[in-house]
C-alpha positions as CSV (number, residue, x, y, z in Angstrom):
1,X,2.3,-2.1,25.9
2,X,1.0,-2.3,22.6
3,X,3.3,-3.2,19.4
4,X,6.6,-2.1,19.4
5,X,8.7,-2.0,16.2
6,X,11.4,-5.1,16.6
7,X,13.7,-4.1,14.0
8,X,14.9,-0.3,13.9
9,X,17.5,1.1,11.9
10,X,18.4,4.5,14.0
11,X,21.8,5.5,12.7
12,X,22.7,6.5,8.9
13,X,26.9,6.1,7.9
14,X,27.6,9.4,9.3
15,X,25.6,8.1,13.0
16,X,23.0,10.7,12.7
17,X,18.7,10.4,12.7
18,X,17.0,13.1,10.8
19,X,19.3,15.6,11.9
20,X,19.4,14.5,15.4
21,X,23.1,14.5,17.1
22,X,24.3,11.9,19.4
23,X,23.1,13.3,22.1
24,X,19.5,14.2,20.4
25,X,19.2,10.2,19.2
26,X,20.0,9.7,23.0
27,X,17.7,12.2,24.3
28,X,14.5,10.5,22.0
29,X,15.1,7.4,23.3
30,X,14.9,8.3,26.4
31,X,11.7,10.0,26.3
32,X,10.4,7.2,24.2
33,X,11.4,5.0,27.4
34,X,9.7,7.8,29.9
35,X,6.2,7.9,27.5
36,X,6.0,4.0,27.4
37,X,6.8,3.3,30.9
38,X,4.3,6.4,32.4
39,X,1.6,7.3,30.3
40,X,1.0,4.6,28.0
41,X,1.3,2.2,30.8
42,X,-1.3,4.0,33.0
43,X,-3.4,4.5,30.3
44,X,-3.2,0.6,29.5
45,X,-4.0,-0.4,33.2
46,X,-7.2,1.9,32.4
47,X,-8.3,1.1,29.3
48,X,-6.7,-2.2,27.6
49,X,-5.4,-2.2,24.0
50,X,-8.6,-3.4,21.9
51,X,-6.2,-6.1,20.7
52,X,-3.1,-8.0,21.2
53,X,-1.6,-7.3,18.3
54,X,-1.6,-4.2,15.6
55,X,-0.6,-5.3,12.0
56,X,-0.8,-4.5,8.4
57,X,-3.4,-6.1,6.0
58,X,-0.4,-8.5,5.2
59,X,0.8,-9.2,9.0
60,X,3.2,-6.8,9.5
61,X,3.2,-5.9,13.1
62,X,3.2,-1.7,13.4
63,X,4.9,0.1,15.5
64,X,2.7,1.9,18.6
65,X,4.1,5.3,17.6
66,X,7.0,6.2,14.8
67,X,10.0,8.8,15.4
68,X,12.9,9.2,13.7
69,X,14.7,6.5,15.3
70,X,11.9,4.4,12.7
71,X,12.7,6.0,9.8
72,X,16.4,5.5,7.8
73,X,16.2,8.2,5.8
74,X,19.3,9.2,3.5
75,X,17.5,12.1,1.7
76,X,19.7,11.8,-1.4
77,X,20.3,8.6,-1.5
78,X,16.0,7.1,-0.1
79,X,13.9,9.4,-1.5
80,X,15.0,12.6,-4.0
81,X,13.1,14.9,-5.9
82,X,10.1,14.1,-8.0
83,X,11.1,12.8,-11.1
84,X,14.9,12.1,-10.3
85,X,16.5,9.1,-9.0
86,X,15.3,7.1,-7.4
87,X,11.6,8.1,-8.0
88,X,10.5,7.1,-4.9
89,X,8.5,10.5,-5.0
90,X,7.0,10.1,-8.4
91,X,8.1,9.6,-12.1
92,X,7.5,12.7,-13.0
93,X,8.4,16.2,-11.6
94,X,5.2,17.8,-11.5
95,X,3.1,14.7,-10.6
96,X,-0.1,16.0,-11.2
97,X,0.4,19.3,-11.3
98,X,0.8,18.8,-14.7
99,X,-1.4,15.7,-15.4
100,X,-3.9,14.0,-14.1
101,X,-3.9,10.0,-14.1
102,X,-5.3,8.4,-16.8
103,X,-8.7,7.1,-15.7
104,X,-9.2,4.2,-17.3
105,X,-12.2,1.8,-16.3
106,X,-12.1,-1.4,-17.1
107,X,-15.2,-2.6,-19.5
108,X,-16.1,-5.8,-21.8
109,X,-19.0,-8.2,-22.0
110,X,-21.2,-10.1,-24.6
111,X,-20.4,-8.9,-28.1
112,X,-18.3,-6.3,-29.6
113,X,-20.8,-4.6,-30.6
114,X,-22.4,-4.2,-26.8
115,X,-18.4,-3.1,-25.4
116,X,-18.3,-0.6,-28.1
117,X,-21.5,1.4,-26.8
118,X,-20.0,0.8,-23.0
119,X,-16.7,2.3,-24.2
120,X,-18.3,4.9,-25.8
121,X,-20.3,5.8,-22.7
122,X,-17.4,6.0,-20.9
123,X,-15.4,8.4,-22.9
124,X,-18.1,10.5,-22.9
125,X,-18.3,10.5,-19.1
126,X,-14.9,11.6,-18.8
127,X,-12.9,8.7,-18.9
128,X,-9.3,9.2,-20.7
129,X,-8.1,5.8,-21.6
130,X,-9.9,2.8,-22.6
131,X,-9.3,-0.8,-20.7
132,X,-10.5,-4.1,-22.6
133,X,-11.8,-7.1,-20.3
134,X,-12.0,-10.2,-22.8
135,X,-13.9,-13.1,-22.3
136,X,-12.5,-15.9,-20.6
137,X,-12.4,-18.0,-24.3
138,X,-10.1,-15.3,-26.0
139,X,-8.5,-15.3,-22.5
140,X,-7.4,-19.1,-23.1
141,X,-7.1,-18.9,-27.0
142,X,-10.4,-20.5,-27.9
143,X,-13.0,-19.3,-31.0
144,X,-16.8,-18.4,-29.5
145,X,-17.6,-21.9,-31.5
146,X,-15.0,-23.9,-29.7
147,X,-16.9,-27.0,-27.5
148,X,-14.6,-25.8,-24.8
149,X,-16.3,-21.8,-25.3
150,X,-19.6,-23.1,-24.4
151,X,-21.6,-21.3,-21.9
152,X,-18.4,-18.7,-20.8
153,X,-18.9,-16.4,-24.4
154,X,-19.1,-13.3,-23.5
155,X,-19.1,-14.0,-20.1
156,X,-16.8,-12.2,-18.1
157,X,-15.5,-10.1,-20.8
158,X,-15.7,-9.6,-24.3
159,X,-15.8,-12.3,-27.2
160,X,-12.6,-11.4,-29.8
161,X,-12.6,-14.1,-32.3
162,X,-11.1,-12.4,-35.2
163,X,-10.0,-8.7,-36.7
164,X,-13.7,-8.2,-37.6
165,X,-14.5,-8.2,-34.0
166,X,-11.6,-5.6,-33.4
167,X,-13.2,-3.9,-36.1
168,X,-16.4,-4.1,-34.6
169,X,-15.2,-3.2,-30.9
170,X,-13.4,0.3,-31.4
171,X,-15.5,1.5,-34.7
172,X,-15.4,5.2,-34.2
173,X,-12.8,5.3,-31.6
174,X,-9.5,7.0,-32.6
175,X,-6.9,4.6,-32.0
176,X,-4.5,7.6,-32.3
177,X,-6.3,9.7,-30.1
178,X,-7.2,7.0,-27.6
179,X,-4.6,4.9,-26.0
180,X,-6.1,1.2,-25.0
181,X,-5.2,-1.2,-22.5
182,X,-5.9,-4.7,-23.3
183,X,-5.9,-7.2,-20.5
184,X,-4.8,-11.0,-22.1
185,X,-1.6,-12.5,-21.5
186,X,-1.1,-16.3,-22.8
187,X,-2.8,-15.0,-26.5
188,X,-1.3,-11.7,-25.7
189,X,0.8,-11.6,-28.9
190,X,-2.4,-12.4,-31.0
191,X,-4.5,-9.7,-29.7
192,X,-1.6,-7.4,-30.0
193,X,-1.5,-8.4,-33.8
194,X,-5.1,-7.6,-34.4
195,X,-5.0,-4.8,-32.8
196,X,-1.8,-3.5,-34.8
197,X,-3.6,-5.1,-38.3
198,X,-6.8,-2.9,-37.2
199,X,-4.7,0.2,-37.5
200,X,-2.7,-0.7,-40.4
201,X,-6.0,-1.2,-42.2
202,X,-7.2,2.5,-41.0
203,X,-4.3,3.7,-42.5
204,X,-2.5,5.0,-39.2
205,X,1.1,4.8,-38.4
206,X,2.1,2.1,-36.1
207,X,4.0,5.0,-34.9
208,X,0.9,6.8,-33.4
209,X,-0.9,4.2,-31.6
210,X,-0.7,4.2,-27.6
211,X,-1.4,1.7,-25.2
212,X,-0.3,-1.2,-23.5
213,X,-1.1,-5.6,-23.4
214,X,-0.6,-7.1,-20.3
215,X,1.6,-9.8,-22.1
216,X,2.4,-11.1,-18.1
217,X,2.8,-15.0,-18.8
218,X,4.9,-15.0,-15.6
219,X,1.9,-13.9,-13.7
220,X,-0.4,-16.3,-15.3
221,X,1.8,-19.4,-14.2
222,X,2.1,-17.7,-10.7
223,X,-1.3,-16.7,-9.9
224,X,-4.3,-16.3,-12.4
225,X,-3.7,-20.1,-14.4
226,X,-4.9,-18.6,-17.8
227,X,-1.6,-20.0,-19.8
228,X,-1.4,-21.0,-23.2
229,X,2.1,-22.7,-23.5
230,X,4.6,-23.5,-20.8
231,X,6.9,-21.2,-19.3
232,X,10.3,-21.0,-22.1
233,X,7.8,-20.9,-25.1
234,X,5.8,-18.5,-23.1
235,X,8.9,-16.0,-22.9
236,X,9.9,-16.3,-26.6
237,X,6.8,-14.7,-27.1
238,X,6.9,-12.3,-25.0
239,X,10.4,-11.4,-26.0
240,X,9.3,-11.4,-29.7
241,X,6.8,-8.4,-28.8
242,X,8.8,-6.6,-27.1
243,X,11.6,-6.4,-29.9
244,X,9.0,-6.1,-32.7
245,X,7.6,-3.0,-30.5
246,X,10.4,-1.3,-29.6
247,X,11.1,-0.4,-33.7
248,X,7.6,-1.0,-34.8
249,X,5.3,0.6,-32.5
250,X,7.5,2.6,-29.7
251,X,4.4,4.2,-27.8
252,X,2.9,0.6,-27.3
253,X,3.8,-0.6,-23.7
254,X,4.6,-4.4,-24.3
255,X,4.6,-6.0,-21.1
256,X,2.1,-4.7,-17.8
257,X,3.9,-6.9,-15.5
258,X,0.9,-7.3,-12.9
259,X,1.1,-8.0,-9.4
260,X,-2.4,-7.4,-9.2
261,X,-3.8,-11.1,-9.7
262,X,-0.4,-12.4,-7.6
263,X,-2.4,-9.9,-5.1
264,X,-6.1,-11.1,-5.4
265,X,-4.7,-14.7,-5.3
266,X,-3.7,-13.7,-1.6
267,X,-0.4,-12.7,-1.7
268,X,0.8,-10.1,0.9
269,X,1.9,-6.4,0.1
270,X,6.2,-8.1,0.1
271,X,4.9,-10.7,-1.9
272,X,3.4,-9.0,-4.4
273,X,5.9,-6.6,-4.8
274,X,9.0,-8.8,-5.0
275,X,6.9,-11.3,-7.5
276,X,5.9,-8.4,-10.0
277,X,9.8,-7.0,-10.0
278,X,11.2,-10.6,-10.1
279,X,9.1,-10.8,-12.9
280,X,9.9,-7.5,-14.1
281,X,13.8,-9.0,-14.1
282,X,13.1,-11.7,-15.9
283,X,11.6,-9.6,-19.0
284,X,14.8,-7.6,-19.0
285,X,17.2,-10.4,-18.6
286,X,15.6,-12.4,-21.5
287,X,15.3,-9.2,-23.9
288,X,18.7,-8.8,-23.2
289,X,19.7,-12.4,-24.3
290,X,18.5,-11.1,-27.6
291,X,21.2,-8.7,-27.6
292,X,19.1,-6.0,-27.3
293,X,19.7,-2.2,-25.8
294,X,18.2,-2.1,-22.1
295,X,17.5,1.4,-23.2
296,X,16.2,0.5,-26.6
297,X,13.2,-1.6,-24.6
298,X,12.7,-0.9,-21.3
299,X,10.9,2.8,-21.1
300,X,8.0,0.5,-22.7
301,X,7.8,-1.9,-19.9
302,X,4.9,-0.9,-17.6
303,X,3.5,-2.2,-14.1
304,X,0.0,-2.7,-12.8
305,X,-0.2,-3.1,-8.9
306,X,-3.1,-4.2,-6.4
307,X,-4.5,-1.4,-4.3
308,X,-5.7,-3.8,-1.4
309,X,-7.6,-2.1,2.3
310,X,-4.5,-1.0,4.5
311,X,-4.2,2.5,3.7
312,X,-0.8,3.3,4.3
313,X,0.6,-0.5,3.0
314,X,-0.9,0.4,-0.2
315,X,1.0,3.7,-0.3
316,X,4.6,2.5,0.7
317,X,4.4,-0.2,-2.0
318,X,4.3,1.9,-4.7
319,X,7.0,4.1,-3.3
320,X,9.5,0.9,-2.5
321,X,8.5,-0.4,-6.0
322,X,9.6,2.5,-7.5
323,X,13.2,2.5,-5.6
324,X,13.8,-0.6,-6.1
325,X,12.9,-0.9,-9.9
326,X,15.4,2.5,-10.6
327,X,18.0,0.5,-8.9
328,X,17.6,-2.7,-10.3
329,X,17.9,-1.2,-14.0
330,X,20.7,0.8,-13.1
331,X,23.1,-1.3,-11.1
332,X,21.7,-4.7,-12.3
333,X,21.4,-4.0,-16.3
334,X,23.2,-0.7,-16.4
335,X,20.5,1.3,-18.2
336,X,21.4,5.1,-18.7
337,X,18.1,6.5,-19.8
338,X,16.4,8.0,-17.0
339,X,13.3,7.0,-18.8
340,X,14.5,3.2,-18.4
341,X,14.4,3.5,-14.5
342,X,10.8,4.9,-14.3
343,X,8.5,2.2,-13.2
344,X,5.4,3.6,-14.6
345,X,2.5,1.9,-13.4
346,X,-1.4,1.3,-13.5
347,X,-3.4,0.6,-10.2
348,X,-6.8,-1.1,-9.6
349,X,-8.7,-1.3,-6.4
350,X,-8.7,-4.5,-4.9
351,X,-11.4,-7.0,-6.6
352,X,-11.2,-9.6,-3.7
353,X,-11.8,-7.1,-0.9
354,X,-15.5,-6.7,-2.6
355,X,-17.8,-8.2,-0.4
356,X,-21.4,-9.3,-2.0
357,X,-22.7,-8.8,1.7
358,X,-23.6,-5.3,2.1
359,X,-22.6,-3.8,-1.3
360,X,-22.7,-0.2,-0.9
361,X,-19.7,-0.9,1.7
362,X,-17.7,-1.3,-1.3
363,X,-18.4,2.3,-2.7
364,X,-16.2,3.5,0.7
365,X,-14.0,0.6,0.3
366,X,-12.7,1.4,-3.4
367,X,-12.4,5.2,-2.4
368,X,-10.3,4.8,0.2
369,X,-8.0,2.5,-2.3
370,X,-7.9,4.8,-4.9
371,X,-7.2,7.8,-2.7
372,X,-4.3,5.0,-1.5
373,X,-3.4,4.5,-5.4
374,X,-3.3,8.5,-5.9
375,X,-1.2,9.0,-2.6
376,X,1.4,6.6,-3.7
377,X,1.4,8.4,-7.5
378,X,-0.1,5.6,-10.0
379,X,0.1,6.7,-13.5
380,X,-3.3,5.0,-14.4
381,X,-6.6,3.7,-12.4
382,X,-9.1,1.7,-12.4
383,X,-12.1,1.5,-9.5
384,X,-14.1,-1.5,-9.4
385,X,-17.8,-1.1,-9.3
386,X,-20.1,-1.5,-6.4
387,X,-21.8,-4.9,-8.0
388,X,-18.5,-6.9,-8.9
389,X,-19.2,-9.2,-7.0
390,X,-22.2,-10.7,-8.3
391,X,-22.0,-9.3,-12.2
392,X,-20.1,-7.3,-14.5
393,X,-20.9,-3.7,-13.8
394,X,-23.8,-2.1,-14.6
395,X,-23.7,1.6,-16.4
396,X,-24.7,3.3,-13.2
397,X,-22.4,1.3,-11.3
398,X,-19.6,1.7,-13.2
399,X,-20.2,5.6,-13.6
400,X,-20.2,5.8,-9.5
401,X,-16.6,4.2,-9.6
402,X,-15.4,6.6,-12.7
403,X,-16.6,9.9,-10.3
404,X,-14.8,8.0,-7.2
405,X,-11.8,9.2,-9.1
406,X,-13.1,12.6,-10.6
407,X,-13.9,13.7,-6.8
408,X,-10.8,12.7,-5.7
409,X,-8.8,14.4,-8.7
410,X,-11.2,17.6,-8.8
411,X,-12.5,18.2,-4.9
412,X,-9.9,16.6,-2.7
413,X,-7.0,18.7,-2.6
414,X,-4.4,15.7,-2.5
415,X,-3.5,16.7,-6.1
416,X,-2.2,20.1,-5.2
417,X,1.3,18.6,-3.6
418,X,3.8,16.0,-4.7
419,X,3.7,13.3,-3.0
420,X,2.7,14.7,0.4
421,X,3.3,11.9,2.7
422,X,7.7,11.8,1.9
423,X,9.2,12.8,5.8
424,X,6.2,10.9,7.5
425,X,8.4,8.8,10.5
426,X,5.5,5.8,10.1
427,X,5.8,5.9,6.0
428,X,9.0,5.7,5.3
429,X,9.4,3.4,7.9
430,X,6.9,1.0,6.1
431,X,8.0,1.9,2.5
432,X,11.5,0.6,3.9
433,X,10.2,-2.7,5.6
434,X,8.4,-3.7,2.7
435,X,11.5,-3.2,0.4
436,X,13.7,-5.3,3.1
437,X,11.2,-7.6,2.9
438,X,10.7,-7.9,-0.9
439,X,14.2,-7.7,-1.3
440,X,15.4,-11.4,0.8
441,X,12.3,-12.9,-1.5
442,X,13.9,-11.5,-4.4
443,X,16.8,-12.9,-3.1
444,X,15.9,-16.3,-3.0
445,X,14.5,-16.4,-6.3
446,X,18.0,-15.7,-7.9
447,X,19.3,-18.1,-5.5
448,X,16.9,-20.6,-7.5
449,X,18.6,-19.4,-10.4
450,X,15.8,-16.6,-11.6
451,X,11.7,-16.1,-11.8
452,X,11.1,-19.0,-14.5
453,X,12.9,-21.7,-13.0
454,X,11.1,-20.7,-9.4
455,X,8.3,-21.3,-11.0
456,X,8.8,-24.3,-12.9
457,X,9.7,-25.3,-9.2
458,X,6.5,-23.9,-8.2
459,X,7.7,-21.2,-5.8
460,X,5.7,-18.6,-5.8
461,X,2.8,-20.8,-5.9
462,X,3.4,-22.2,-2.6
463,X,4.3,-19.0,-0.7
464,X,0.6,-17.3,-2.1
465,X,-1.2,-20.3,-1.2
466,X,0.5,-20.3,2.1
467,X,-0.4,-16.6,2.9
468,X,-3.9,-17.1,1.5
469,X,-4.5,-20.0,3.6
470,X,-3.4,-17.7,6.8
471,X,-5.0,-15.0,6.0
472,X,-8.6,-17.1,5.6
473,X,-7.8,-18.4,9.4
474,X,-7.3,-15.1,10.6
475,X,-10.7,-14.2,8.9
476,X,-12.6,-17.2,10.3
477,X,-11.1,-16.3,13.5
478,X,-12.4,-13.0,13.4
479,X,-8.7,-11.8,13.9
480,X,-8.9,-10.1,10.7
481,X,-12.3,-7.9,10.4
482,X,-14.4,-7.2,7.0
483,X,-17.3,-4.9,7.5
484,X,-20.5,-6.9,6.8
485,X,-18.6,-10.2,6.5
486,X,-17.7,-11.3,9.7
487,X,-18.4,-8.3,11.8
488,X,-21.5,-5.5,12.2
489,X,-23.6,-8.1,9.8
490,X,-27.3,-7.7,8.6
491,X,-29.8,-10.7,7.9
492,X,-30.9,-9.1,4.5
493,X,-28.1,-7.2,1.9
494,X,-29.1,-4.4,0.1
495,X,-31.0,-5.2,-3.7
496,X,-29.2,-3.7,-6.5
497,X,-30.1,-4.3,-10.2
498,X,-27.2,-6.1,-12.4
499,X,-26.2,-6.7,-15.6
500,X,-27.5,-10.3,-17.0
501,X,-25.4,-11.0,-20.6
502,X,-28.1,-13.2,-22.2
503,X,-27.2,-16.1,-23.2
504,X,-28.0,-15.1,-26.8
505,X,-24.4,-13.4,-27.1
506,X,-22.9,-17.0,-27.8
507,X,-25.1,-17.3,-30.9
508,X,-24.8,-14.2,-32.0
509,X,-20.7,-14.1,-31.8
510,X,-21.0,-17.9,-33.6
511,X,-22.8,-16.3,-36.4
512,X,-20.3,-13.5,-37.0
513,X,-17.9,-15.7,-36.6
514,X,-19.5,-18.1,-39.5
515,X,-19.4,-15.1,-41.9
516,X,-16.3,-14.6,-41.1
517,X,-14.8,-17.6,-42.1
518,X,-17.2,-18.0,-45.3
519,X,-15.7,-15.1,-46.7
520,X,-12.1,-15.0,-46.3
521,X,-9.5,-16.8,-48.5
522,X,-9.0,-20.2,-47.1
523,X,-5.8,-20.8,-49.4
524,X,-4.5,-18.0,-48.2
525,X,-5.6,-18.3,-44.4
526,X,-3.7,-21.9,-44.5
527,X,-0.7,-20.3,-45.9
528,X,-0.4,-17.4,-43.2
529,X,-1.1,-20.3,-40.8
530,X,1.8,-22.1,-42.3
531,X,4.1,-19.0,-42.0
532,X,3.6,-18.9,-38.3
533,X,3.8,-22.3,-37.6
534,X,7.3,-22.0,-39.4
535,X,8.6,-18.9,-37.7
536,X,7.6,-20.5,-34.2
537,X,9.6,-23.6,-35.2
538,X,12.6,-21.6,-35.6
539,X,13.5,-18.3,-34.0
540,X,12.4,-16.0,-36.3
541,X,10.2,-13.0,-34.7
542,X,6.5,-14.0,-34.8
543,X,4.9,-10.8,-34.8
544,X,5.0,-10.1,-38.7
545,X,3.2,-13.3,-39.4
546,X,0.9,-12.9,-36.6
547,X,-0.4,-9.7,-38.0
548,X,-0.5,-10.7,-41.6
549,X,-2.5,-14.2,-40.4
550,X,-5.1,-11.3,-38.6
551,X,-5.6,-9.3,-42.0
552,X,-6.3,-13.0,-43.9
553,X,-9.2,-13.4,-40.9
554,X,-7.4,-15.9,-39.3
555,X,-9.1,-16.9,-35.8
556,X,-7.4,-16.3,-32.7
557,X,-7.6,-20.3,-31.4
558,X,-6.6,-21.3,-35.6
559,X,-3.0,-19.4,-34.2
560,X,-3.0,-20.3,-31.1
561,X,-3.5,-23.9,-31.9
562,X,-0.3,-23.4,-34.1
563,X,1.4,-22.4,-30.7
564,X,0.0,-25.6,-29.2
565,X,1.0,-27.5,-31.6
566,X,4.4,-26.6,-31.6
567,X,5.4,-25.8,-28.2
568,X,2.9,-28.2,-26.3
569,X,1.3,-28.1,-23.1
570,X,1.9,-27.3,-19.4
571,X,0.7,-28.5,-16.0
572,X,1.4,-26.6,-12.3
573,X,3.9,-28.3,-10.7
574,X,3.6,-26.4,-7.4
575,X,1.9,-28.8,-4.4
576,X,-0.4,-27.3,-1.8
């Protein structure tokens, strides 16, 4: 008779649902019993279900219909008001009543020059926050004229070799005004220098730059594979940010621990969830060893979540990840700040549910994920582009995903009202299955003694693998439907223009770079080199150096060979 839920929680302490007596709970249940047994079933002998079973985008089987007896809600203790513990109705009280999300689209290709018109067109189309894709060189700490650069500069993002390029990539941009997102992780710290040297040299106060690095080396040796170091090293560097932050540059978010590439490496909803906060705990936890204040560091710490094709999913993740996060700071690390509990986070639509069959499908696909992002109350968005799939975005492209989010924010309605879905029976009951489920994975990982040592055990590795390898059968199968894929299919997709970076760029960048290096002071480039090399041998913070070797023109590989020098390689251990 369809799906029906296995595992129900129908009493709170006080053996009430909702409200509902003894006698009431009884009274559902029975009726439940009378419904299934007489009108579903005669309707089944009718018409059969379409299906044999009725699941989640991760495999979650759903319950045919949710009533109270599905939902455990504790009012005070589950869900609160807006802005109060827990937050699983928002960070803020007034939600966006008060403020918008911060649309930020991500943009970067070819030169720095070429990003610095895109951003420009952005902000002038109404976009509030910029987002910085870097080139997959700069993403693995390499020059534009490294042999190992060849072919990928400016590729899939934009090539930073040097300050001159940050120079060169936000010239007439207000980095005071403007808060930027910058999305590295293994040469995160380096980036993070330049960026910090660029303002320095502009004369602002570290104090008044915004933004956030992704900084997420956790994620890298889970999912994306862009590492620099191995895992311990890793950590010391992400540690060192976050203390030099936290006096230095306090409105600078230092870590956006991602689930979003756990996500599109095909992890399910749980998955992602309880990897992003187990990585989450481990940030804390090694800050901490520094002897720092949990509420000194921890308002700075930011998330950045998948926003994947099951609607509702989507929507109870970010509610469960917001619970869960308040009570892990509080009763794990006893922070006090309210501002400590807030698990602020950014969104993007899900790249791997982009199909290159029938593009246009994606316009409706990245809607109905943002409209999912905005339901569940993300601080920050990004919608993919129609064309992702075969290019970086063209302008048109990416203005069509940029008034995805205007039409939702300005025409829609769903702004007017904080979080409008709390009370629904279906959920809250999935917001609290996909915190019971996260929470025994979570569990496990301590039981391996924390994140970094599952993943030097290659944990998390095996379980995304596992669940991408299921969810491909189930595809192949045609148990799992994607529009234009494997169902309703046309002989000839739709032709759409794209963006083509020339291959030109990679001279270009290796020319700049050339005068860069021409007319810097070499004796003083190998003593700043020197410095860092020395502070990475012993434990002094590495940021200071770092951002001095940026105003001498060092290169971004010249550091990060330093790092390579001194804290060696790494290879996945995980087996498949």
């Amino acid at each position: 008779m369809g799906n029906e839920q296995k595992e129900t929680i129908t009493e709170s302490a006080e053996g009430e649902v909702l409200g509902l007596d003894a006698a009431g709970v009884e009274a559902l249940r029975e009726q439940l019993a009378a419904w299934r047994n007489g009108p579903v079933a005669a309707t089944i002998d009718r018409i059969p279900l379409r299906k044999e079973r009725f699941t989640t985008w991760s495999d979650v089987d759903l319950p045919d219909v949710a009533t109270p007896l599905d939902a455990p809600i504790d009012y005070a203790h589950d869900l609160g008001m807006p802005g109060m513990f827990p937050f699983t109705r928002g960070v803020q009280p007034t939600m966006y009543r008060g403020r918008l999300w911060t649309m930020r689209m991500f943009a970067g290709f070819g030169t720095p020059e070429q990003t610095n018109q895109r951003f420009k067109f952005l902000l002038s189309q109404g976009q509030t926050g910029l987002s910085t894709a870097f080139d997959f060189p700069t993403l693995m700490g390499y020059d534009s004229d490294s042999p190992r650069a060849l072919g990928e500069v400016g590729m899939c993002g934009v090539a930073v070799d040097s300050l001159r390029d940050m120079e060169v990539l936000f010239d007439g941009i207000p980095l005071d005004r403007v808060t930027t997102s910058m999305t590295i992780n293994g040469p995160a710290i380096v980036l993070l220098a330049f960026y910090i040297a660029l303002a320095d040299k502009r004369g602002i106060a570290r104090s008044k730059i915004g933004g956030t690095v992704q900084n997420d080396c956790l994620k890298e040796f889970i999912a994306q594979h862009a590492w620099l170091v191995p895992p311990r090293p890793a950590m010391r560097m992400v540690a060192d940010s976050i203390e030099f932050c936290a006096s230095e540059v306090p409105r600078w978010n230092t870590v956006s621990i991602s689930g979003y590439h756990i996500r599109e490496a095909g992890a399910t909803a749980a998955q992602e969830l309880a990897f992003t906060l187990a990585d989450g705990l481990a940030y804390v936890r090694h800050a901490l060893e520094r002897g720092m204040d949990v509420d000194a560091f921890s308002p700075r710490l930011s998330f950045f979540f998948d926003v994947h094709n099951d609607f509702f999913e989507e929507i109870a993740k970010f509610r469960a990840a917001r619970r869960m996060w308040a009570r892990f700071m509080r009763d794990r690390f006893g922070a006090k700040s309210r501002a400590s509990l807030k698990l602020r986070t950014h969104a993007q639509t899900a790249g791997v549910a982009l199909t290159a069959q029938q593009p246009y499908n994606n316009v409706v696909r990245v809607a109905l994920q943002a409209l999912a992002a905005v339901l569940g109350g993300t601080q920050s968005l990004h919608t993919n582009s129609l064309d992702e799939t075969y290019a970086l975005p063209t302008e048109e492209a990416a203005t069509i995903a940029l008034r995805t989010q205007q039409i939702i924010a300005e025409e829609s309605g769903v702004t007017g009202t904080i979080d409008p879905l709390a009370g629904s029976y279906f959920v809250e009951w999935l917001t609290h299955k996909l915190e019971k489920d996260a929470m025994a994975i979570i569990e496990h990982i301590d039981s391996l003694g924390g994140m970094v040592e599952a993943v030097e055990k290659g944990y998390p590795q095996r379980e995304i693998a596992a669940s991408a390898y299921r969810f491909q059968r189930q595809l192949e199968a045609g148990e799992r439907v994607m529009v234009g894929v494997n169902k309703y299919t046309q002989h000839e997709d739709a032709k759409i223009p794209l963006l083509r970076i020339d291959e030109s760029v990679q001279r270009a960048q290796c020319d700049a770079l050339a005068r860069v290096k021409a007319s810097r002071d070499e004796s003083q480039v190998k003593q700043c080199l020197e410095e860092i090399r020395t502070a990475a041998q012993g434990t002094k913070n590495l940021m200071p150096s770092i951002i001095e070797a940026a105003k001498a023109y060092c290169t971004e590989q010249e550091i990060c060979d330093v790092f390579r020098a001194v804290f060696g390689s790494y290879s996945d251990p995980a087996e498949f």
